[in-house]
C-alpha positions in Angstrom: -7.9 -18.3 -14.4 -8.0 -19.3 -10.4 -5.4 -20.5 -8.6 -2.7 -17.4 -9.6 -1.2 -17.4 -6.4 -2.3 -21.2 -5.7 0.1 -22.5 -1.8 1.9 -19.0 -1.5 2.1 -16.5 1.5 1.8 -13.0 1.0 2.7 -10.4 4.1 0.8 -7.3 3.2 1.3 -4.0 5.9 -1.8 -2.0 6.3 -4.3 -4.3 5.8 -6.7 -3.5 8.0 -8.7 -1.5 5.4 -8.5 -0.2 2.3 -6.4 -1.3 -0.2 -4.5 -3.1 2.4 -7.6 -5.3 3.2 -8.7 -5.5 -0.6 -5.5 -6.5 -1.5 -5.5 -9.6 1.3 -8.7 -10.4 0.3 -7.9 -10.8 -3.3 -4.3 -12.4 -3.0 -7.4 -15.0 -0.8 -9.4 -15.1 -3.0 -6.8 -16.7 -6.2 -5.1 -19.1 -3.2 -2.6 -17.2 -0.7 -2.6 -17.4 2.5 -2.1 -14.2 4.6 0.5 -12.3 6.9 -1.3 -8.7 8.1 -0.4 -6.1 10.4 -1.8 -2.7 10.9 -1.4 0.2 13.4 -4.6 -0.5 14.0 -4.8 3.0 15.4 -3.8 6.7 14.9 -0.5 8.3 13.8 -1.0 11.6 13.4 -2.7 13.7 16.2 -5.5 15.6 14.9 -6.0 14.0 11.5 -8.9 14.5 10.3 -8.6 10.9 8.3 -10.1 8.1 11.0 -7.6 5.5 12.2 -7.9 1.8 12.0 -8.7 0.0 14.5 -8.5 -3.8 15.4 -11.7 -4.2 14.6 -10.8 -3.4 11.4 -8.3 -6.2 11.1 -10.3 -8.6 12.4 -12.8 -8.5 9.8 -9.9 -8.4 7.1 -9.3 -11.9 9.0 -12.7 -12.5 8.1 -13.0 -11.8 5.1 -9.9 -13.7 4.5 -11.4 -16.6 6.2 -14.1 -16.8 4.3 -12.2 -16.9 1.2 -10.9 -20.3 2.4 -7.7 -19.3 3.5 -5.3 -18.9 6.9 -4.6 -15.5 7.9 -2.3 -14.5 10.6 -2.9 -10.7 12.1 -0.7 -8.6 14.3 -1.1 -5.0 15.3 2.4 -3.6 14.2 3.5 0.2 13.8 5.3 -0.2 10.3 8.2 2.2 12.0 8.9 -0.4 14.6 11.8 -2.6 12.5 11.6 -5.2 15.8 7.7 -5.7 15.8 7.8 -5.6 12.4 10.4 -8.5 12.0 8.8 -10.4 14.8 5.3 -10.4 13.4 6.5 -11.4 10.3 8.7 -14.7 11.5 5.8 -15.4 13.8 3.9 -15.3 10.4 6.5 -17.6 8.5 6.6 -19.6 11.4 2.9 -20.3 11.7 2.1 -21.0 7.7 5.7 -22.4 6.7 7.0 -19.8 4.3 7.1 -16.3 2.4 6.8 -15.5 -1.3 4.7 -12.1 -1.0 5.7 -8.7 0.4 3.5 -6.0 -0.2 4.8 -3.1 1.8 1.0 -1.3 0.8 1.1 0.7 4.6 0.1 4.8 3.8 -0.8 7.7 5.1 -2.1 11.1 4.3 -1.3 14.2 6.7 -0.7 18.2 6.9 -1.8 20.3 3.5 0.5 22.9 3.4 2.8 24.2 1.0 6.2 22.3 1.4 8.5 25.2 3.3 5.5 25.6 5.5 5.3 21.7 6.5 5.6 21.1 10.0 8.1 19.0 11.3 5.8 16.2 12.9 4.0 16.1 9.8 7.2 15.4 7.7 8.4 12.4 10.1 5.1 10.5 10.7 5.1 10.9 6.7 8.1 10.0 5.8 8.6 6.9 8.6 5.6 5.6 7.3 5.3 5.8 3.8 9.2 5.7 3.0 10.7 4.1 5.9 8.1 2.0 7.0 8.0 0.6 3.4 11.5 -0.3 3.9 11.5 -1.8 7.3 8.6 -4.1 6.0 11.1 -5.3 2.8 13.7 -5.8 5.4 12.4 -8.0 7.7 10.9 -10.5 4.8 13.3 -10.7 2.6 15.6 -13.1 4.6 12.6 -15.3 4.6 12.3 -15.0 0.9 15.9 -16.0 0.2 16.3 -18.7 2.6 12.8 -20.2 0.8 15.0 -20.3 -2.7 11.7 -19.9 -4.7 12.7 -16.5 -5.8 9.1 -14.3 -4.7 7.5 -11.0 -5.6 7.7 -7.8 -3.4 5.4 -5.0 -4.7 5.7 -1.3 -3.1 2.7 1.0 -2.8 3.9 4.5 -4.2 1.1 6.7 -6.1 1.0 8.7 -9.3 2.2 10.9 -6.7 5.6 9.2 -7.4 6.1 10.1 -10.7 5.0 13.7 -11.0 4.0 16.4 -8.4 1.1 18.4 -6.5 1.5 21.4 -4.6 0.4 21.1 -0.7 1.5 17.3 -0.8 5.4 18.0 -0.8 6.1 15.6 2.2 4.0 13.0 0.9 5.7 13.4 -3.0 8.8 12.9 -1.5 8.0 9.5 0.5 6.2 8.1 -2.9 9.4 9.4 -5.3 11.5 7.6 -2.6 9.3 4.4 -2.9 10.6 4.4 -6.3 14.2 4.4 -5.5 13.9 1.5 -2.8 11.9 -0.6 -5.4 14.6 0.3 -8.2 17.2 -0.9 -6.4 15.8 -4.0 -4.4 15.3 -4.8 -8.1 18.8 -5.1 -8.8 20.1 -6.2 -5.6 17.6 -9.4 -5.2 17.7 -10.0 -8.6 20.3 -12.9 -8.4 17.4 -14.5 -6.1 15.3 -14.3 -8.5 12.9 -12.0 -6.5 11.4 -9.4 -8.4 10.5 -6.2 -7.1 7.8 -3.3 -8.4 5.8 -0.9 -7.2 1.8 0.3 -8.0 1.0 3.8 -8.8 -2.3 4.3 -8.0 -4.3 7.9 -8.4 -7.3 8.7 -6.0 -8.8 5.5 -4.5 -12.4 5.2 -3.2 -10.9 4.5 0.7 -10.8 6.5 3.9 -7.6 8.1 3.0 -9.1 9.4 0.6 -12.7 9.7 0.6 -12.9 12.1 3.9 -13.9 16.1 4.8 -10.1 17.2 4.8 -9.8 15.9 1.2 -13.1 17.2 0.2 -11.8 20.5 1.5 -8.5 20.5 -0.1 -10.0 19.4 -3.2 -13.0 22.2 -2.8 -11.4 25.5 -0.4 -14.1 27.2 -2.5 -16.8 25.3 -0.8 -17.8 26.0 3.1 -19.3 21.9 3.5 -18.0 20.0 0.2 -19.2 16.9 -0.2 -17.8 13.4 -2.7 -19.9 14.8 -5.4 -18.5 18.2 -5.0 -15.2 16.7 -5.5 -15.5 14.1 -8.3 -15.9 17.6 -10.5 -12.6 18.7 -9.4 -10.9 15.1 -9.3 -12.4 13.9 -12.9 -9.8 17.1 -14.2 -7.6 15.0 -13.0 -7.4 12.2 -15.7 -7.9 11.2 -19.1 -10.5 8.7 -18.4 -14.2 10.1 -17.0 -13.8 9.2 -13.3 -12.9 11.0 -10.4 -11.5 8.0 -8.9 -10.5 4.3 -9.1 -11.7 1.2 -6.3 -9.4 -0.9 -4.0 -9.9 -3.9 -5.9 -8.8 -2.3 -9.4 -5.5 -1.7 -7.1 -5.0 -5.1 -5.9 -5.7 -6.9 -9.1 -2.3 -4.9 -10.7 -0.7 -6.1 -6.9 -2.2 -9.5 -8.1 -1.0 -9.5 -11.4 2.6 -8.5 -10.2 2.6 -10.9 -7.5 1.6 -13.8 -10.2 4.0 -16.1 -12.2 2.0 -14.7 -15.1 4.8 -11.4 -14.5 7.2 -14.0 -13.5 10.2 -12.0 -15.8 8.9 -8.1 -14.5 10.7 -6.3 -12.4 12.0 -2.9 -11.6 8.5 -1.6 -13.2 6.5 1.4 -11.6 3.0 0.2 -12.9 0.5 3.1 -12.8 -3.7 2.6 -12.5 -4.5 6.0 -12.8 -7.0 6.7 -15.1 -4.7 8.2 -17.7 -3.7 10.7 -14.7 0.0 10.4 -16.2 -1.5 12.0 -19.1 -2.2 15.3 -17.9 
């Protein structure tokens, strides 16, 4: 079937790469046209995770392009409610309407064990993948009400919000918090019919992921681990025989939510996981 998101507009944060961009791309790809902002540039000093950059967002545009479809693309820092609200109006303004959130922005940081997190480490988490989540939600929904075609709003948490991992406390929190926002968005813009969920993912082949710090944490035993050192750890990690899963097995559950084909689901944390849940 083609076409599952045929004349709509879909804002996605962090789409610069990774599952941000695959997510654009495929939303593109069945008919939407495209709102996407990125930092486009680093959070948290010393990460060993590489930032975006605005190159990176303009070949998401690309990419988008090709597809057939308008994109527009600001460089926004998903903490900043005002450049947040104003790229997305500038958005609504330039393509004529809203139907999409996907508040998809993420990142990864610190390693230690909880009482030991510093407290940099715990804002730049938690304003980004909790509050930055919100602040996206907030400044589209107005669009999405005053439109009066109901819409979809889907929240990037992680199998992380459903269970926990030791050395990932701050991060566990933001994603169990994810939850809570996308539970009760649920109810509250339920009456507009605007449904709200959120994806689950477990380790996805991207640079948050895939990166020497990970390796490392997934491998201390190992001086130099490598991906292949890791997928032996990681494959423990679920039922199915993969270390991993790819962007675009992410954005087809996005796609799927963001579809009339879920037109009645809502309030649903949807896991792709691998059977991680299981274990």
């Amino acid at each position: 079937m083609a076409g599952r998101v045929e004349g709509k507009v879909a804002f996605i944060t962090g789409a610069a790469r990774g599952q941000g961009r695959s997510h654009a791309v495929r939303l593109a790809e069945e008919g939407a046209d495209i709102i996407a902002v990125d930092i486009c540039g680093p959070i948290t000093e010393g990460s060993p995770i590489p930032a975006s950059t605005p190159d990176d967002l303009a070949e998401t545009a690309e990419l988008v392009k090709n597809a057939g479809r308008r994109i527009v693309t600001a460089q926004v820092d998903v903490r900043d409610y005002p450049a947040v609200k104003e790229a997305v109006d500038a958005g609504v303004e330039q393509l004529g309407r809203l139907d999409i959130i996907v508040a998809n922005a993420g990142i990864g940081n610190g390693g230690e064990v909880l009482h030991e997190t510093s407290e940099s480490d715990w804002d730049d988490m938690i304003g980004v993948n909790l509050s930055g989540v919100w602040k996206a939600v907030k400044a589209g929904v107005p669009h999405l009400i005053s439109g009066g075609r109901g819409g979809s709003i889907v929240l990037t948490s992680s199998v992380g919000g459903l269970k926990a991992y030791p050395h990932t406390g701050h991060y566990i929190a933001a994603k169990h918090g994810v939850v809570g926002l996308m539970r009760t968005f649920a109810v509250e813009l339920g009456q507009h019919s605007i449904r709200v969920n959120s994806v689950h993912p477990t380790n996805v082949s991207t640079p948050m992921f895939m990166n020497e710090g990970t390796f490392k944490m997934f491998r201390p035993d190992l001086e130099s681990p490598g991906p292949e050192d890791m997928e032996i750890v990681a494959k423990l990690m679920h039922v199915l025989p993969v270390g991993w899963v790819d962007p675009v097995d992410i954005s087809n559950a996005v796609l799927f939510l963001a579809s009339d084909e879920s037109r009645y689901v809502t309030g649903l944390p949807m896991t792709v996981d691998a059977g991680s849940m299981l274990k």
